[in-house]
C-alpha atoms as a printed R data frame, in Angstrom:
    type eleno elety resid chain resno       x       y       z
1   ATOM     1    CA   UNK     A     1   0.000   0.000   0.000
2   ATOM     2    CA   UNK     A     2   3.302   2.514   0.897
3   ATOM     3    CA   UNK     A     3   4.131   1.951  -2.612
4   ATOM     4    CA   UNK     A     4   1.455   2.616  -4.302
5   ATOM     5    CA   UNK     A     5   0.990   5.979  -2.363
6   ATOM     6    CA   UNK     A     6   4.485   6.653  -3.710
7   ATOM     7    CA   UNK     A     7   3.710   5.879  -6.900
8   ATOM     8    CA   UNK     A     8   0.554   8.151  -7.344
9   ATOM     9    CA   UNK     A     9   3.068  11.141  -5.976
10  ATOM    10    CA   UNK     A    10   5.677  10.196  -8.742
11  ATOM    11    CA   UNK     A    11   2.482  10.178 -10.982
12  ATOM    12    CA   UNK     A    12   1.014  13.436  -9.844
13  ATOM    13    CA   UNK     A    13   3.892  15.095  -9.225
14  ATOM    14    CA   UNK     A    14   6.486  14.019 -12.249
15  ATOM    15    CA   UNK     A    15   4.554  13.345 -14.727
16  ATOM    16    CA   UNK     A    16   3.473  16.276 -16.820
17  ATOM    17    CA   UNK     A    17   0.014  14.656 -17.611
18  ATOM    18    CA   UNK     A    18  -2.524  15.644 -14.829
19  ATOM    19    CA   UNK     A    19  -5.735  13.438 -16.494
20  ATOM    20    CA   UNK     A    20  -3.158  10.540 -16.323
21  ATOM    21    CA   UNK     A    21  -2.736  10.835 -12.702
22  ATOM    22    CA   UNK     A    22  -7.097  11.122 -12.377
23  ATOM    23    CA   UNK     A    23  -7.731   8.072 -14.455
24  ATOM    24    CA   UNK     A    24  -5.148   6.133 -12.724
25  ATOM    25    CA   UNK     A    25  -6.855   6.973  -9.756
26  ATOM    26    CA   UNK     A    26 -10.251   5.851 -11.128
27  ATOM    27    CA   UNK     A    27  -8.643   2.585 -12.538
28  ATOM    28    CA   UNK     A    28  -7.178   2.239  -9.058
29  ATOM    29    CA   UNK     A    29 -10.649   2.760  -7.117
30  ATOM    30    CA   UNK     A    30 -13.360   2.203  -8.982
31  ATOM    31    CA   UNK     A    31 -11.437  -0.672 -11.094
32  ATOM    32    CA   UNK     A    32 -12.289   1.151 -14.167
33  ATOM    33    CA   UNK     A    33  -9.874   1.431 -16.983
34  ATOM    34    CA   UNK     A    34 -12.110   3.714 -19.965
35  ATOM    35    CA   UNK     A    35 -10.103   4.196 -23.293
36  ATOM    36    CA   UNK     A    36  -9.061   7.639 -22.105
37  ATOM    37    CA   UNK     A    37  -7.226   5.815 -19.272
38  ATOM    38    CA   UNK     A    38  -5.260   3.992 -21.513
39  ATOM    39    CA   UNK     A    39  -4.270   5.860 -23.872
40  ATOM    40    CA   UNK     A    40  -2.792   7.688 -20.908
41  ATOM    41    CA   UNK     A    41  -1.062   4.695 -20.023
42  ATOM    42    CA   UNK     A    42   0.249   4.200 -23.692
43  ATOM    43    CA   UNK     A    43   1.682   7.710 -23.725
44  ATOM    44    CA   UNK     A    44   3.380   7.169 -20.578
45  ATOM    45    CA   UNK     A    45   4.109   3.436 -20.526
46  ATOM    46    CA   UNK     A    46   8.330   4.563 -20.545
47  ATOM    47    CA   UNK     A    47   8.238   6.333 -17.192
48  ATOM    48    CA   UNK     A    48   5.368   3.658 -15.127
49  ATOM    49    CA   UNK     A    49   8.062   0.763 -16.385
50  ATOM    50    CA   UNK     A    50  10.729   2.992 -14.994
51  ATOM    51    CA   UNK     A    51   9.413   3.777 -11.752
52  ATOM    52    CA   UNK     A    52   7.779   0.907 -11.456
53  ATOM    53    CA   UNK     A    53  10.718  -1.530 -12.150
54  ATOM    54    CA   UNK     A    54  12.954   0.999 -10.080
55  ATOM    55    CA   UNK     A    55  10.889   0.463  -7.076
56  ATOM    56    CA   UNK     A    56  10.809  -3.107  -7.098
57  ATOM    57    CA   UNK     A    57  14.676  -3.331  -8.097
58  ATOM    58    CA   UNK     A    58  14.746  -1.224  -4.898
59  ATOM    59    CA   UNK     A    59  12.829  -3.197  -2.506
60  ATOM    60    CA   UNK     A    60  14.419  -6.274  -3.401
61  ATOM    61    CA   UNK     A    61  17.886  -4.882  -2.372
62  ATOM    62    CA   UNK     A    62  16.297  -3.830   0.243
63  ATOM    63    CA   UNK     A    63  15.103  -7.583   1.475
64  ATOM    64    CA   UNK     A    64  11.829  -6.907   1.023
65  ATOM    65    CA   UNK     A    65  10.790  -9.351  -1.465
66  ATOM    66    CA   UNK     A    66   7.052  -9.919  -0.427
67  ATOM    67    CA   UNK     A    67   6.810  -6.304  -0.874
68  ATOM    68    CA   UNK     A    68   8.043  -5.747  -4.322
69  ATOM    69    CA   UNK     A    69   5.782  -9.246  -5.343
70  ATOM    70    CA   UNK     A    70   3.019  -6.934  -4.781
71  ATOM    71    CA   UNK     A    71   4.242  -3.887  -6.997
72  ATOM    72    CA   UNK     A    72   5.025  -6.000 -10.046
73  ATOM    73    CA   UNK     A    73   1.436  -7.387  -9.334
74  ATOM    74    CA   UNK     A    74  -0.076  -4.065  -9.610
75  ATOM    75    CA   UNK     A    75   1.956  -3.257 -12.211
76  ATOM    76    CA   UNK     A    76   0.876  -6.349 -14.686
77  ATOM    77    CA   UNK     A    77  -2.641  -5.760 -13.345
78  ATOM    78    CA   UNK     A    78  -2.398  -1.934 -14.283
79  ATOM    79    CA   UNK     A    79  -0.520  -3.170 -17.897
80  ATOM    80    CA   UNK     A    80  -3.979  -5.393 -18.576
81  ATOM    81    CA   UNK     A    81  -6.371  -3.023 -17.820
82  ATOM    82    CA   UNK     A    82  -4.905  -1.038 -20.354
83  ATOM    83    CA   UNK     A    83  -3.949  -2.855 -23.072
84  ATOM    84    CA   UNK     A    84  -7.614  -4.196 -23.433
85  ATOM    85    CA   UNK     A    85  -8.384  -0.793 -24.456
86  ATOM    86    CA   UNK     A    86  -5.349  -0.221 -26.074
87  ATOM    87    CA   UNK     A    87  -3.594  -2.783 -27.469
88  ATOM    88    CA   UNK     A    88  -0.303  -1.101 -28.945
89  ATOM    89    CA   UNK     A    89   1.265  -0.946 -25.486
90  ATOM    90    CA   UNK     A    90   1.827  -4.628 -25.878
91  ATOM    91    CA   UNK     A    91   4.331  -3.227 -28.691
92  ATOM    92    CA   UNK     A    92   5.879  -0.804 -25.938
93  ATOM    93    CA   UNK     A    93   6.588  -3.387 -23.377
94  ATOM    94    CA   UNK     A    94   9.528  -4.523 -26.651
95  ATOM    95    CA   UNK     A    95  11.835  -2.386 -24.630
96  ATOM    96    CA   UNK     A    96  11.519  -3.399 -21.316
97  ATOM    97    CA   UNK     A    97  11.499  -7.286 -21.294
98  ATOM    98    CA   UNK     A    98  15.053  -7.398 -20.358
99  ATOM    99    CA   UNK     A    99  14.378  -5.869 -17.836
100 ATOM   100    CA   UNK     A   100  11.258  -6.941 -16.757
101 ATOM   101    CA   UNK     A   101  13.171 -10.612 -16.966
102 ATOM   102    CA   UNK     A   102  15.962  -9.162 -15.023
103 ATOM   103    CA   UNK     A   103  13.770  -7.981 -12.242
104 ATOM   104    CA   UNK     A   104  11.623 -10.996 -12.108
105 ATOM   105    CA   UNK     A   105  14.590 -13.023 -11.588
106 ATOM   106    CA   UNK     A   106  15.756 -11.214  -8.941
107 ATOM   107    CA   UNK     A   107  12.470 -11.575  -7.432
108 ATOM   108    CA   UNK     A   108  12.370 -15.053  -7.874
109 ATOM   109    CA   UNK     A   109  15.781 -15.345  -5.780
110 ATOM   110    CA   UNK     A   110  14.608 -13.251  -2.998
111 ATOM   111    CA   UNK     A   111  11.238 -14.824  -2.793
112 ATOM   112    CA   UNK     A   112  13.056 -18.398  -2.823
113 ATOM   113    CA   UNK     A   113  11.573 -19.372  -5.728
114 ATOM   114    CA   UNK     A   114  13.409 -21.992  -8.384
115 ATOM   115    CA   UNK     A   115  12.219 -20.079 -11.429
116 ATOM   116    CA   UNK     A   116   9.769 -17.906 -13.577
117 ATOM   117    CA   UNK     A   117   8.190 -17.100 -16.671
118 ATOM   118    CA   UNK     A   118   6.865 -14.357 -18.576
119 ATOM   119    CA   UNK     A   119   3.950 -15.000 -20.885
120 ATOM   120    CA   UNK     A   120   1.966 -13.387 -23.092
121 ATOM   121    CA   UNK     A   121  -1.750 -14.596 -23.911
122 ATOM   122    CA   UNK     A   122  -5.084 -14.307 -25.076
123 ATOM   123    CA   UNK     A   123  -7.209 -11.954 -23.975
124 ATOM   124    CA   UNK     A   124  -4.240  -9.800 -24.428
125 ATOM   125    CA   UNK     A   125  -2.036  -9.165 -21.151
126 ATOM   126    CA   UNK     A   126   1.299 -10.029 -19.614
127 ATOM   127    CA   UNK     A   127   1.632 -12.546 -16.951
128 ATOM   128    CA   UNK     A   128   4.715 -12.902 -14.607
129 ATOM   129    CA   UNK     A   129   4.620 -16.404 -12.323
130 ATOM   130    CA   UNK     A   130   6.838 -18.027  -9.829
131 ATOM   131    CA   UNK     A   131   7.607 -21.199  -8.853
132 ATOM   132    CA   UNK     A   132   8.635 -22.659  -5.617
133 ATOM   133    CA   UNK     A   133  10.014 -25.912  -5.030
134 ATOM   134    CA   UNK     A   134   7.693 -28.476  -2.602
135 ATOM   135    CA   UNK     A   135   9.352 -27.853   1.246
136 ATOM   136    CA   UNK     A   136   9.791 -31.005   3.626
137 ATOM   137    CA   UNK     A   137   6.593 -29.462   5.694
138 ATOM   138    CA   UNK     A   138   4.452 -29.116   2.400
139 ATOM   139    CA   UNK     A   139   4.959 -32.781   1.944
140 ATOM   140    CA   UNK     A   140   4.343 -33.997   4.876
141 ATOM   141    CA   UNK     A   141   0.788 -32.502   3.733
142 ATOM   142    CA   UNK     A   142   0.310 -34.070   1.148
């Protein structure tokens, strides 16, 4: 929740795009992502991956792995929303899977997770998964 406050003040604040900031707001709310929202996010998809990535980079480092699972949620959550609207930011995210696969496997090592993956699929969107390995206790479960 700390993050996302931070990231609406990066948003309101950096941005020179004040409607972006509103509908992100509504989209955030209200779960509402109209076309004007997205086209929003397609102008500005460069500095959300930025920030974005930056912040969960960040809280990695900073052993805080739970923390930056749930900013790369909201982030691929945010990403879906729009590109149902507006499906040319698919095209955007081009420039960023290196990064996107760089982060995630960072992730994956702080969350103790043995790998992850990055798909793509129908309905369009972007989905980023872990896996964990079965523990001793989890089998004893089973």
């Amino acid at each position: 929740m700390k993050d996302t406050v931070k990231f609406k003040d990066y948003l309101k604040k950096q941005l020179e795009d004040p409607e972006f900031y509103k509908e992100f707001e509504k989209w955030e709310s209200k779960g509402v992502m109209t076309h004007k929202s997205a086209q929003g996010l397609d102008k500005n998809i460069d500095p959300v991956m930025e920030y974005r990535l930056g912040e969960i980079e960040e809280l990695i480092k900073e052993n805080k792995p739970n923390s930056a699972f749930g900013v790369i949620s909201h982030l691929t959550s945010f990403i879906n929303a729009g590109v149902k609207r507006q499906p040319s930011i698919i095209y955007k995210l081009e420039d960023w899977i290196d990064r996107l696969k760089s982060t995630a496997n960072s992730l994956a090592e702080g969350m103790g997770a043995n790998g992850f993956s990055i798909s793509v699929g129908l309905p369009a969107g972007v989905s980023i998964g872990l896996s964990f390995p079965i523990t001793k206790k989890q089998r004893r479960l089973i």
